[in-house]
C-alpha positions as CSV (number, residue, x, y, z in Angstrom):
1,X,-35.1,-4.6,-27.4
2,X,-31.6,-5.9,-26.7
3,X,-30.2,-9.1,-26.6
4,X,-29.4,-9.1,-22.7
5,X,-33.5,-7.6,-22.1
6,X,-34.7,-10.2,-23.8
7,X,-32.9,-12.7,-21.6
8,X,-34.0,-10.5,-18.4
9,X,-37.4,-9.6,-19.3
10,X,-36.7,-6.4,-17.3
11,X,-37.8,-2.9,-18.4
12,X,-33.9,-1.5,-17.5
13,X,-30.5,-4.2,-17.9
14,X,-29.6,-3.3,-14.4
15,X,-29.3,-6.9,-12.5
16,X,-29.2,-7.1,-8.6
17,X,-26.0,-8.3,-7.8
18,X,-26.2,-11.5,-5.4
19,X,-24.3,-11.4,-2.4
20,X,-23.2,-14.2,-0.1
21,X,-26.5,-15.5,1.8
22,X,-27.8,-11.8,1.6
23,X,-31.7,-12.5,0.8
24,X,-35.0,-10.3,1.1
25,X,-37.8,-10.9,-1.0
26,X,-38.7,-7.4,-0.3
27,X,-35.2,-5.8,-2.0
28,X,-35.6,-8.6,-4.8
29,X,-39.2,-7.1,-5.7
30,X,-38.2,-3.3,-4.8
31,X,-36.0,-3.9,-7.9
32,X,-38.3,-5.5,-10.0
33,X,-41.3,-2.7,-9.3
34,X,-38.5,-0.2,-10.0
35,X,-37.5,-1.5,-13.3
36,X,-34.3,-3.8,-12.9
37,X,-33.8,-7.4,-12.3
38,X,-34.0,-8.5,-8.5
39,X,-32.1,-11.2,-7.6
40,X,-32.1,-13.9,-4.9
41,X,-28.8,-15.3,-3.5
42,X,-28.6,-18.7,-3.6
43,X,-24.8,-19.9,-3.6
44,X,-24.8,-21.5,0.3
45,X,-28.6,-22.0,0.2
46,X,-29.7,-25.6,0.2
47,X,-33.2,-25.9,2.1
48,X,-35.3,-26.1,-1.0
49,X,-38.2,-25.1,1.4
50,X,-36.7,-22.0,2.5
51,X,-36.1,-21.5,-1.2
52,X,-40.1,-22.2,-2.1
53,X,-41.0,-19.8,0.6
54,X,-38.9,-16.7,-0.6
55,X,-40.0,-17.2,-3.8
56,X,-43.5,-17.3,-3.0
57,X,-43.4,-14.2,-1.3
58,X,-41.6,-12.3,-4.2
59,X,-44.8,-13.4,-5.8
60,X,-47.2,-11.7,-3.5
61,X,-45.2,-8.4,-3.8
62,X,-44.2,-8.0,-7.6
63,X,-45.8,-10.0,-10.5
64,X,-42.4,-8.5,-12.3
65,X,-39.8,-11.3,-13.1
66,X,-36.6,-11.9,-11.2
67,X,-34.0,-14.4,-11.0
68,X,-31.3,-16.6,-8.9
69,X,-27.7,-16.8,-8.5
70,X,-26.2,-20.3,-8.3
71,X,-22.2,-21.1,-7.3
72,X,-21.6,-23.9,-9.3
73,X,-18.8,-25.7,-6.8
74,X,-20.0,-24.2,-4.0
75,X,-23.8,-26.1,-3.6
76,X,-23.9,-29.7,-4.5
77,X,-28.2,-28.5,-4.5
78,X,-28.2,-26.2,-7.3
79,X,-30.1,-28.9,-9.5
80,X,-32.2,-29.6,-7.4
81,X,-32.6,-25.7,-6.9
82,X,-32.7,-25.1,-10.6
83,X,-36.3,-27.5,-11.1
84,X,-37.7,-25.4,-8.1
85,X,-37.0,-21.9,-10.0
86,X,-38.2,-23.8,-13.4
87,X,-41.4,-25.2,-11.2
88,X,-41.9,-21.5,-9.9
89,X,-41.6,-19.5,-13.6
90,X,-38.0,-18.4,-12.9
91,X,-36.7,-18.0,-16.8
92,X,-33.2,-16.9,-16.1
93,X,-30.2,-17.5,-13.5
94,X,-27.1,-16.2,-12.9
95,X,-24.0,-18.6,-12.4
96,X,-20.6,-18.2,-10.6
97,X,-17.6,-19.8,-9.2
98,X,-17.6,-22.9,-11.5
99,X,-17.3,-23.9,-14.7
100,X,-20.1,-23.5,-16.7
101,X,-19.7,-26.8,-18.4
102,X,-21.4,-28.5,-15.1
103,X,-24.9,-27.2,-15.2
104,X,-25.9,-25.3,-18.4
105,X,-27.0,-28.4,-19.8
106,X,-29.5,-28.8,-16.8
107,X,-30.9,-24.2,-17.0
108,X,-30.8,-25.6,-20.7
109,X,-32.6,-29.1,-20.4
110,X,-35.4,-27.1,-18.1
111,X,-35.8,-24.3,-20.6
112,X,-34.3,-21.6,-18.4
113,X,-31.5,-19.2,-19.7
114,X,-28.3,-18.2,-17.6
115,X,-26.0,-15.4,-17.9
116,X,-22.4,-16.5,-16.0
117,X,-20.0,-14.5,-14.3
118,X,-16.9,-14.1,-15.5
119,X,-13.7,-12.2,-14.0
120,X,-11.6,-12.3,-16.7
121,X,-11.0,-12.3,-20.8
122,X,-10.2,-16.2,-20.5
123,X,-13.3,-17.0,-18.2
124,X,-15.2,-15.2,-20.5
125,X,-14.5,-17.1,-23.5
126,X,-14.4,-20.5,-21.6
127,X,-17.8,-19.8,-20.6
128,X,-19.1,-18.9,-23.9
129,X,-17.9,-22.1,-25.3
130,X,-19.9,-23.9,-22.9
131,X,-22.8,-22.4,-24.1
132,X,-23.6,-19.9,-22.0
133,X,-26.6,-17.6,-22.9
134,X,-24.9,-14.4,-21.2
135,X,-22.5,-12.3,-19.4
136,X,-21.7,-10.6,-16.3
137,X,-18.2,-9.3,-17.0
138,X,-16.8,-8.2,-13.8
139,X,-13.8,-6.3,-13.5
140,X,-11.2,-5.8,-10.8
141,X,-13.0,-2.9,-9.0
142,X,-16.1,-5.2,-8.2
143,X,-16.5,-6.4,-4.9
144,X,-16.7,-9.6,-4.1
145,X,-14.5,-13.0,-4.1
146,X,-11.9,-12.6,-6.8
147,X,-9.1,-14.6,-8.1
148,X,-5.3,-14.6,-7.5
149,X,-4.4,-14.0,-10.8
150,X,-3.8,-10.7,-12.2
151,X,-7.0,-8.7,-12.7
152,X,-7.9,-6.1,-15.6
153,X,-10.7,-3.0,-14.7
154,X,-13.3,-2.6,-16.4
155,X,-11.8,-0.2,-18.5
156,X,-9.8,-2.9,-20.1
157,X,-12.2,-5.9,-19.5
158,X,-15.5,-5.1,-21.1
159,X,-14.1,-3.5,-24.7
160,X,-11.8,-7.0,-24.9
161,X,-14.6,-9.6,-23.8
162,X,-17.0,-7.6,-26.5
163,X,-15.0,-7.4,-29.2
164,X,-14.6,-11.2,-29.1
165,X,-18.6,-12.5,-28.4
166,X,-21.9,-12.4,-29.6
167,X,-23.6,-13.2,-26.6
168,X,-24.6,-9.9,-24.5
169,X,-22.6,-8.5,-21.6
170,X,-23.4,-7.0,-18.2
171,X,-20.8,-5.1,-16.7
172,X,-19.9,-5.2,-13.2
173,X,-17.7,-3.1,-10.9
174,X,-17.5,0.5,-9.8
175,X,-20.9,1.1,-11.4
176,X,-23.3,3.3,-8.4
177,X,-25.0,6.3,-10.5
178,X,-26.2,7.3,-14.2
179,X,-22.4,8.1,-14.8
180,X,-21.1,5.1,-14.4
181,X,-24.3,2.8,-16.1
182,X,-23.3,5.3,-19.2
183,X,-19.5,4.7,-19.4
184,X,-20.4,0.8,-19.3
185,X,-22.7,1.2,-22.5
186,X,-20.0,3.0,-24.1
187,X,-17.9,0.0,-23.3
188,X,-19.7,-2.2,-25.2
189,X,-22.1,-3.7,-22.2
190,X,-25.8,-4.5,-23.3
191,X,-26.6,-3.7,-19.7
192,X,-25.3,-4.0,-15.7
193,X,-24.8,-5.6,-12.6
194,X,-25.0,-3.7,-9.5
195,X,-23.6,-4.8,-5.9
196,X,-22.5,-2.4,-3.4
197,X,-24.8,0.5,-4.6
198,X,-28.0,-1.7,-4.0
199,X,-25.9,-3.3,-0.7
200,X,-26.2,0.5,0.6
201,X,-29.9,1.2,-0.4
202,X,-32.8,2.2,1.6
203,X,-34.5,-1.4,1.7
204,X,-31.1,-3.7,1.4
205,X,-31.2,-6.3,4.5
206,X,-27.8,-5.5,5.3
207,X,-27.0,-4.5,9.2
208,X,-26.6,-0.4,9.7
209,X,-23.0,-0.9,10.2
210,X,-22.4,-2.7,6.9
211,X,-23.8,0.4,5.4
212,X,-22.4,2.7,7.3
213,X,-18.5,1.3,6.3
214,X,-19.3,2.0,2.8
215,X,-20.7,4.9,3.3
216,X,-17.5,6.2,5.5
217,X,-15.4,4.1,3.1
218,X,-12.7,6.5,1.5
219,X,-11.1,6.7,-1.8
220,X,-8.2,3.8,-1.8
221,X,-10.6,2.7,1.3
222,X,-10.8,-1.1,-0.2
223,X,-8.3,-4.1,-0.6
224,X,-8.8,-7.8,-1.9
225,X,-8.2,-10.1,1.4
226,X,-6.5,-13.1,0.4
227,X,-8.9,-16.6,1.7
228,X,-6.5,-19.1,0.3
229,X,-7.1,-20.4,-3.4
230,X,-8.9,-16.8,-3.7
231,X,-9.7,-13.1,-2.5
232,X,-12.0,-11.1,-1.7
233,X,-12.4,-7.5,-2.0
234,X,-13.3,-5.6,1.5
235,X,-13.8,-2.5,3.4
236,X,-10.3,-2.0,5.4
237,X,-11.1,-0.7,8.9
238,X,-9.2,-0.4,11.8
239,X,-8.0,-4.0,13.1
240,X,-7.2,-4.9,9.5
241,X,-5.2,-2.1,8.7
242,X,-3.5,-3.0,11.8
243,X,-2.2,-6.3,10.1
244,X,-1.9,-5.2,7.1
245,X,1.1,-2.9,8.7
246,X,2.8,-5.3,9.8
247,X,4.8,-7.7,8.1
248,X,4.5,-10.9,10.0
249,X,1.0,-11.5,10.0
250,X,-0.4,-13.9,7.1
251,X,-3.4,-12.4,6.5
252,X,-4.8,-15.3,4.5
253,X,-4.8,-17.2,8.0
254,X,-6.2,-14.5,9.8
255,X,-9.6,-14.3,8.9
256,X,-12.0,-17.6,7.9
257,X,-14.3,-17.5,5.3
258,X,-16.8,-19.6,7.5
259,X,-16.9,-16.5,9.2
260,X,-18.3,-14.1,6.6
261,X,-21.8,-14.6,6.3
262,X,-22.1,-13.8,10.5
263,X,-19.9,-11.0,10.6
264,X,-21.5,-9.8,7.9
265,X,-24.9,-10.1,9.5
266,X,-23.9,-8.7,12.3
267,X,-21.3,-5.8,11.8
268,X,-18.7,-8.0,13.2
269,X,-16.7,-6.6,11.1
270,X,-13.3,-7.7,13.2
271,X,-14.3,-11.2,12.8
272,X,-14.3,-10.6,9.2
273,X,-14.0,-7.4,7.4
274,X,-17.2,-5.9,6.0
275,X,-17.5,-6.9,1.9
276,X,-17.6,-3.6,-0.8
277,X,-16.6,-2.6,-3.8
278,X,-14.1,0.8,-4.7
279,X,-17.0,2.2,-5.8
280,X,-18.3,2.6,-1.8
281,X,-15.8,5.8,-1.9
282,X,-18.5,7.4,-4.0
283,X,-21.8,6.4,-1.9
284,X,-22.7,9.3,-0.1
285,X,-25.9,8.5,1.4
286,X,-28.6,5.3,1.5
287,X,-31.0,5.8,-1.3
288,X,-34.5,4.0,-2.1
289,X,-33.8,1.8,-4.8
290,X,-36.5,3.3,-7.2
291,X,-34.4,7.1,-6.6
292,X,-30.9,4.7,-7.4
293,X,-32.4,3.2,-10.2
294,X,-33.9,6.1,-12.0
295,X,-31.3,8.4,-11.1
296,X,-29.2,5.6,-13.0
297,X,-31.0,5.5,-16.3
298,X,-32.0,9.4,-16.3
């Protein structure tokens, strides 16, 4: 067994990537009954009720185990989020936009195990000097928010971070069939995190027309969406290519992060432009997650 299934407890290394306030107990547990590691999104949750509830019913439909995301500055909760997951079994978390150094003594002090995401070499090493008990290594292709500094891809990223650290690595970015989950072990990656091909799948609770940009999403399709002190990588369509023709619009004051999550619900996708990877240029059609998942490790 690897280090990073030992932390996971999974049969396969292939973690559900969180995204925004996307949650369905019935995706987390179609990955868990498939063989990877569902995850719950809980960055912007704070209703430790609502948390109880989702967990209990990923209970009554997989007896597999799963875990949560946390966003370390973005929910002044997560400790109190953290003792519900402990309370409920949870043995490992993700973490993300944060330093590290603010709550791995809590997973720790509750006996739980995290794996942190990091965007580049330097976050990568900061992490692991603050103990973390994992990686999720994600390079410039991944969807997602993303810094403003210069970005390596995965190419680059995961060879560099696991030359330098004994703590296992998931990669994530451009990573959507058996090719791609292959070229990230021969990076060096004990395993994988996988966004926009499980955003796409069969039982994902995203709206038809959030999977219906990726699938229509051509090669050179995405661009990172600058929000201020960071940017986010999205599916350009119409109205935002648009502005991004002309030269005096500010783009970073045309669209409000406030607005994400409800666009996103919706397929509002001029209020603010649907989320996806570079890897949506190679989604063809929506799969079940049990036919994405063993297509992946075939």
């Amino acid at each position: 067994m690897s280090q990073l299934l030992d932390v996971l407890g999974s049969k396969y290394p292939i973690i559900q990537g969180p995204i925004g306030e996307l949650n369905d107990p019935k995706m987390v547990a179609a990955v868990c009954e498939a063989g990877g590691f569902g995850m719950l999104a809980l960055g912007f949750t704070r209703d430790l009720e609502v948390i109880k509830k989702m967990i209990a019913e990923i209970r009554e439909l997989t007896d597999k185990p799963f875990g949560a995301n946390l966003m370390i500055a973005m929910n002044p909760a997560n400790e109190q989020i953290l003792e519900v997951l402990a309370e409920a079994g949870v043995k490992t978390v993700t973490t993300s936009a944060g330093s590290p150094k603010k709550i791995y003594p809590k997973i720790h002090e509750l006996g739980l195990k995290g794996l942190h995401v990091a965007l580049d070499f330097s976050f990568a090493m900061k992490a692991v000097e603050a103990g973390v008990d994992g990686l999720v290594v994600s390079g410039c292709e991944s969807g997602g928010l993303r810094t403003l500094n210069p970005e390596s891809s995965n190419m680059v990223l995961i060879p560099l971070v696991c030359d330098h650290v004994e703590v296992p690595v998931a990669a994530a970015g451009a990573i959507a069939d058996s090719r791609g989950y292959r070229a990230a072990l021969a990076l060096g990656a004990q395993g994988v995190q996988i966004g926009t091909r499980f955003l796409s799948a069969a039982e994902s609770p995203a709206c038809q027309a959030w999977k219906e940009a990726i699938l229509n999403c051509p090669e050179g399709g995405t661009s990172l969406l600058p929000l201020g002190g960071m940017n986010v990588r999205i599916i350009i369509n119409p109205s935002l290519a648009e502005k991004m023709n002309d030269p005096s619009i500010d783009l970073s004051q045309e669209y409000n992060m406030m607005n994400m999550g409800k666009a996103w619900r919706s397929g509002d996708f001029d209020l603010f432009p649907a989320g996806g990877g570079q890897v949506s240029a190679s989604i063809t059609e929506i799969k079940p997650v049990k036919d994405i998942i063993d297509e992946m490790v075939s």
